[in-house]
C-alpha positions as a printed Julia matrix, in Angstrom:
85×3 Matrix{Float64}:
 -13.56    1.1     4.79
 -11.87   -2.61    4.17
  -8.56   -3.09    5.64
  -6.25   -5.83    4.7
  -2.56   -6.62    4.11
  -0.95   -6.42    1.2
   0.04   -9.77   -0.08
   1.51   -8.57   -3.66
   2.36   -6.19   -5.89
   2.27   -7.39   -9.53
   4.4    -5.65  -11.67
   8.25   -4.76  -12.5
  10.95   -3.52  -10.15
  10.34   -0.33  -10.8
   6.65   -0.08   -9.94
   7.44   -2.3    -6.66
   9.65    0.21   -5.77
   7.81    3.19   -6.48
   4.52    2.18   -4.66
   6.82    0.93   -1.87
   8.46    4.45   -1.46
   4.75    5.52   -0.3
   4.94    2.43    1.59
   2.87   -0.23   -0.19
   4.61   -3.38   -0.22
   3.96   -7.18    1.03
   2.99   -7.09    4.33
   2.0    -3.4     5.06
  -1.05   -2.62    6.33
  -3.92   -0.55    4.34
  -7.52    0.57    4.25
  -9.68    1.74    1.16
 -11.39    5.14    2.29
 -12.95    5.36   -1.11
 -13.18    3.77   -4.5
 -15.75    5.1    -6.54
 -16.08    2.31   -9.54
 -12.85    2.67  -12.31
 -11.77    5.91  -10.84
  -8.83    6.92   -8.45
  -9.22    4.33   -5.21
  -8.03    6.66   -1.87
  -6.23    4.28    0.56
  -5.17    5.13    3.7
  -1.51    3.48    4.6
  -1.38    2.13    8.23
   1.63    2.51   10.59
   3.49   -0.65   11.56
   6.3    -1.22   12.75
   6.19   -4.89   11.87
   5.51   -4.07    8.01
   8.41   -2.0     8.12
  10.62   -4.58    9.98
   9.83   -7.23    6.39
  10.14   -4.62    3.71
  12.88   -4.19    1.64
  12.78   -0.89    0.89
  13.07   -0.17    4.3
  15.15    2.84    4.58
  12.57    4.86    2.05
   9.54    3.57    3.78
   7.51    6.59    4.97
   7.75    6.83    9.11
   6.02    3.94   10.62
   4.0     6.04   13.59
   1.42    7.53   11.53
  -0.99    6.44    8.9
  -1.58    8.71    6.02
  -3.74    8.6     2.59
  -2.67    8.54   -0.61
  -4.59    8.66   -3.6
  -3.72    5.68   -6.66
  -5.14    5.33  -10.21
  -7.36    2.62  -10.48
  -4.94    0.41  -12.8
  -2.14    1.01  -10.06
  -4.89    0.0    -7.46
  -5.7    -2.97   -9.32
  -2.32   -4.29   -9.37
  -2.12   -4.35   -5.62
  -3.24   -7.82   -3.82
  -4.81   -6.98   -0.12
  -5.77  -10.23    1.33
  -8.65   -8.88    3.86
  -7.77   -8.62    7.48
């Protein structure tokens, strides 16, 4: 699939945090696996250690020495900027 970097997450400081607790914030690392039109976009989350150096959420980040998929809603999905890598 594409694989990028997350360059934003548009919303409150509530959904920042919750998507970052699953480790989707500025400057981690992710891949779409699938996306099948308006329905629920799998994205696999990609370990780095440098993403997890520049987040602040840092001490809820998942462990940064394994990737792992997650599933989000396609308005969730929407509201996440990747800039392609």
């Amino acid at each position: 699939g594409r694989e990028g970097v997350v360059v934003e997450v548009r919303g409150g400081p509530g959904f920042q945090r919750r998507l970052a607790d699953v480790g989707i914030y500025p400057g981690s690392r992710v891949r779409v696996v699938r996306s099948t039109g308006r329905g629920p976009v799998m994205v696999e989350v990609l370990a780095t250690k440098e993403a997890c150096k520049g987040c602040p959420f840092r001490t809820l980040c998942p462990s940064a020495s394994s990737s792992y998929r997650i599933s989000l809603g396609f308005g969730t999905a929407m509201r996440v900027l990747v800039e392609e890598a």
